[in-house]
C-alpha positions as CSV (number, residue, x, y, z in Angstrom):
1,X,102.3,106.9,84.2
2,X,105.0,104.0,84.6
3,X,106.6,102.7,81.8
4,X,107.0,99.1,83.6
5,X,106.1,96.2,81.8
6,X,107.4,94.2,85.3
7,X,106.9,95.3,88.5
8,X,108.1,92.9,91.7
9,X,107.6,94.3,95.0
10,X,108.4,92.4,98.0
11,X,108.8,89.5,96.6
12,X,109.8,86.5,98.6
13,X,109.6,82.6,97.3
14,X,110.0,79.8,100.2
15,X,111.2,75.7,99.0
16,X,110.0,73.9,102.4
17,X,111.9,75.5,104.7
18,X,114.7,77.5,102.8
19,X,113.4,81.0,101.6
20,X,115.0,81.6,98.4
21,X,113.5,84.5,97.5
22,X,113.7,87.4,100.2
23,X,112.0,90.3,99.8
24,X,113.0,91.2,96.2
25,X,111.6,94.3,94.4
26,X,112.9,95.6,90.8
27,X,111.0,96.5,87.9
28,X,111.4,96.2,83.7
29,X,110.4,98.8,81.6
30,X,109.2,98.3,78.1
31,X,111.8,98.5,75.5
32,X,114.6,97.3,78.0
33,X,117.3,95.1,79.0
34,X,117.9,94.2,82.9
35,X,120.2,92.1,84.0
36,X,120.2,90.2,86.7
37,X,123.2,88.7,88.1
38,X,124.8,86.3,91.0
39,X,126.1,83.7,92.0
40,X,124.8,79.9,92.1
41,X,122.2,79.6,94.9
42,X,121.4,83.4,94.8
43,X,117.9,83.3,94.0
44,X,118.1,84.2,90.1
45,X,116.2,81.2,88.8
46,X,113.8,80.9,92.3
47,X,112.3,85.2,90.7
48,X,112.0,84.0,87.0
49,X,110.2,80.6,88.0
50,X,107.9,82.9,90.2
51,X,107.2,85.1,87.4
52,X,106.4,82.9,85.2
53,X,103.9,80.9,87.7
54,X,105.6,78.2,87.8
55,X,107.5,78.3,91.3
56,X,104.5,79.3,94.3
57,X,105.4,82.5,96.1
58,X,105.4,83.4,100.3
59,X,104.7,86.7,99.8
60,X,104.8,89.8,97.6
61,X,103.0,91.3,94.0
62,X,103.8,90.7,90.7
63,X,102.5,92.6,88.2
64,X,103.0,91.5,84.2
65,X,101.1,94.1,81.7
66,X,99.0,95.9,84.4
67,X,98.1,92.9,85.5
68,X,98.7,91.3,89.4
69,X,100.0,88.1,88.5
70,X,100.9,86.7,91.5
71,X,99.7,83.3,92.3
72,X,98.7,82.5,88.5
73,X,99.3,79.5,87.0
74,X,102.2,79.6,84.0
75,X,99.6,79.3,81.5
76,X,97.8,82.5,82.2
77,X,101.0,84.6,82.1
78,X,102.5,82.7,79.2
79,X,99.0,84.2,77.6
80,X,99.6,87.2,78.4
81,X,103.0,87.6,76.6
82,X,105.5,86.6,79.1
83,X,108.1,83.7,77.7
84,X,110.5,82.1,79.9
85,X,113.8,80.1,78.2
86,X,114.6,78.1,80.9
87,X,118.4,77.4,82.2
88,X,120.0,74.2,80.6
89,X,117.8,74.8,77.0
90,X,115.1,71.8,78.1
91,X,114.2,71.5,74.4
92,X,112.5,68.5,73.7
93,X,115.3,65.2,72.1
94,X,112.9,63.6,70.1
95,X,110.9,67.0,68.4
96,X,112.2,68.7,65.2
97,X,113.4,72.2,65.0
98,X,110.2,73.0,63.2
99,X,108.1,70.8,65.4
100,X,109.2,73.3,68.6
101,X,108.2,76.4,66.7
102,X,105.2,75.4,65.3
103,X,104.1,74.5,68.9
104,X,104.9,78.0,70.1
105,X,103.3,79.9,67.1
106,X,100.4,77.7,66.5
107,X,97.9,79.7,67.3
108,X,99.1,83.0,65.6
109,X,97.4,84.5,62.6
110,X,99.5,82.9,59.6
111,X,100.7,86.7,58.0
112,X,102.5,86.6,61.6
113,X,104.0,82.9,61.8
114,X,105.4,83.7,58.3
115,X,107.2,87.3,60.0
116,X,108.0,85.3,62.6
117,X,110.0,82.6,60.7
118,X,111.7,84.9,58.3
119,X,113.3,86.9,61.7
120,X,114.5,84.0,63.4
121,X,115.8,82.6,60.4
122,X,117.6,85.5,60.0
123,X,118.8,85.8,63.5
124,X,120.0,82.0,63.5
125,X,120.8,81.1,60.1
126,X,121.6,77.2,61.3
127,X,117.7,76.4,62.4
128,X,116.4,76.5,58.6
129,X,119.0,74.4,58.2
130,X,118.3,71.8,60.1
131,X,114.5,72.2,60.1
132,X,113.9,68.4,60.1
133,X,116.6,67.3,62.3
134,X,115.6,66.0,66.0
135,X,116.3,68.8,68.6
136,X,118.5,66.4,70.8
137,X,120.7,65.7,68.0
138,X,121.8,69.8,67.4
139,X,125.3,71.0,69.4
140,X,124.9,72.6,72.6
141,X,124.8,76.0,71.0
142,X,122.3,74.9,68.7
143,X,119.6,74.2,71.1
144,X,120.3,76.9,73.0
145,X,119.2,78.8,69.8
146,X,116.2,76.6,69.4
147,X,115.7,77.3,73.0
148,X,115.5,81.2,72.2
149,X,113.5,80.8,68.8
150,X,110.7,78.6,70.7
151,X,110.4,81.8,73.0
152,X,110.2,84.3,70.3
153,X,108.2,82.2,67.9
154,X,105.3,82.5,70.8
155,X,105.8,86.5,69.9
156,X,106.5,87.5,73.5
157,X,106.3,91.4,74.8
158,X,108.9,90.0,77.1
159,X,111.2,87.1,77.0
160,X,113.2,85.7,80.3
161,X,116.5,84.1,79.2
162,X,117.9,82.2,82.2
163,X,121.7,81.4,82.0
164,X,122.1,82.4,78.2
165,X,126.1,81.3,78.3
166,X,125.8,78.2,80.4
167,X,128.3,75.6,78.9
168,X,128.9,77.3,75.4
169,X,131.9,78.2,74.0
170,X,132.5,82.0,73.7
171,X,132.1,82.2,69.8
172,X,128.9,81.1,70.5
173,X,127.7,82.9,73.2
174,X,129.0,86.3,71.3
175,X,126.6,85.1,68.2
176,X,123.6,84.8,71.2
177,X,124.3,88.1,72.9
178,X,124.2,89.9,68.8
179,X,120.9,88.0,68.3
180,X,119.4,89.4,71.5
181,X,120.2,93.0,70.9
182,X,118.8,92.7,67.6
183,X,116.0,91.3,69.0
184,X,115.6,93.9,71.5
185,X,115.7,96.0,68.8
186,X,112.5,94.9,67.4
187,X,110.9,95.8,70.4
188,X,110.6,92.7,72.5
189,X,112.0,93.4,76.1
190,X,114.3,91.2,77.5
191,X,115.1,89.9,81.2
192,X,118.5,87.9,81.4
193,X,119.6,85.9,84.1
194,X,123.8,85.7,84.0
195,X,126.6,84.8,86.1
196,X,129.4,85.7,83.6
197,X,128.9,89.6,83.1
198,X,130.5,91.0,80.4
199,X,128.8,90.8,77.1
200,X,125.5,90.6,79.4
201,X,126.6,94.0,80.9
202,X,127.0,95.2,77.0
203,X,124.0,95.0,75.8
204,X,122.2,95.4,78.4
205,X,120.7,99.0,80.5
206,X,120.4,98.2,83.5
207,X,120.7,95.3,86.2
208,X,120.4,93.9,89.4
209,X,122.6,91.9,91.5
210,X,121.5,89.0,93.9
211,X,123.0,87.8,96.6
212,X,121.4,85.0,99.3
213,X,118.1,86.3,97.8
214,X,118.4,89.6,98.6
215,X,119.4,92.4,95.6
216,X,122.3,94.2,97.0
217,X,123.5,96.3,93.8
218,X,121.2,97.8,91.3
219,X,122.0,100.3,88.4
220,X,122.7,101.1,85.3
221,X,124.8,99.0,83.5
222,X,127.6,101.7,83.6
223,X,127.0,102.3,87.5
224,X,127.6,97.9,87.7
225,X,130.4,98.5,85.8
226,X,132.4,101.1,87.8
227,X,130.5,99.2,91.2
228,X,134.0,97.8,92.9
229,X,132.2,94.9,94.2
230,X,130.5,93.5,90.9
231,X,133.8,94.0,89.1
232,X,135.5,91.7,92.1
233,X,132.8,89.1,91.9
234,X,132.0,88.7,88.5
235,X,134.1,91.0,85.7
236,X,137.8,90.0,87.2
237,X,139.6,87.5,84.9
């Protein structure tokens, strides 16, 4: 029996006339995290919006939890554990830090909401901090960890990060990539979307590399590593 809590087979994901998506197949297993890396324009985004039900696909199956998902609106697969931190944070300016989380955990049991809390207060010591303050006022890296508590706070089986490192200053982007092992660790699987590689590639176990919306290297995250062409493209200084 497969251990895949994602399967993609086929996939392809058209905007008018420009196919982003072409013909894309990978799979997650519980427990894990993949990678997936490229370029700008490569189709990373384009998969996770289709995933998620919120970008309309051509052609192809998803299937989330035993479940064919393809062609489900974002609601349905947001129900069934699926959570989706979209590139650029896209918290909300004018909602407190404890505003966002009680709209993701709201309808949890409370024993859970209060687990819930205590972890990602743990994992991101500045949010009970600054429980009161309006999200749009918090530092880049801030949101972005407002951004990632929302998604766990919703107690997601799996949890699509897109562009985890996107404007941040390394400090802060090492602090991110601790806080998602660790919550990896706790069982929650993890599918990243990256364009700089090397703290992605360290925590991660395996990966997938786009190009043109195509995957043309997949491995583990040793075999991307020691691959001659991801090392030109993306772990070069």
């Amino acid at each position: 029996m497969s251990n895949a809590l994602l399967s993609v087979s086929d996939l392809s994901v058209s905007y008018g006339p420009i196919r982003a998506v072409r013909g894309v197949s990978l799979e997650v297993r519980r427990g894990e995290i993949v990678l997936l890396a490229g370029a700008n324009g490569a189709g990373k985004t384009t998969l996770l919006r289709a995933v998620s039900g919120v970008a309309p696909i051509a052609s192809g199956a998803i299937v989330f939890d035993g479940q064919p998902v393809a062609g489900w609106p974002a609601h349905r697969v947001a129900a069934l554990g699926a959570r989706h931190v979209p590139e650029g944070r896209r918290v909300w300016p004018q909602l407190t830090v404890h505003e966002h989380l009680d709209l993701a955990w709201h309808s949890l049991p409370p024993a859970r909401r209060r687990t819930l809390r205590d972890q990602i207060a743990a994992l991101f010591p500045r949010l009970p901090e600054r429980w009161r303050q309006r999200a749009g006022s918090l530092s880049g890296g801030e949101q972005q960890m407002l951004a990632i508590a929302r998604g766990l706070a919703a107690d997601p089986t799996l949890l699509m990060i897109d562009e985890l490192s996107l404007g941040l200053a390394p400090a802060v982007v090492r602090q991110l990539y601790d806080a998602l092992a660790r919550i990896n660790g706790t069982g929650v699987t993890l599918l990243l979307v990256e364009q700089v590689l090397p703290q992605a590639l360290a925590i991660a176990h395996r990966g997938y590399v786009l190009e043109t919306g195509r995957v043309v290297v997949a491995g583990t995250a040793e075999e991307l590593r020691a691959s001659e062409a991801v090392r030109k493209a993306y772990l070069t200084v």
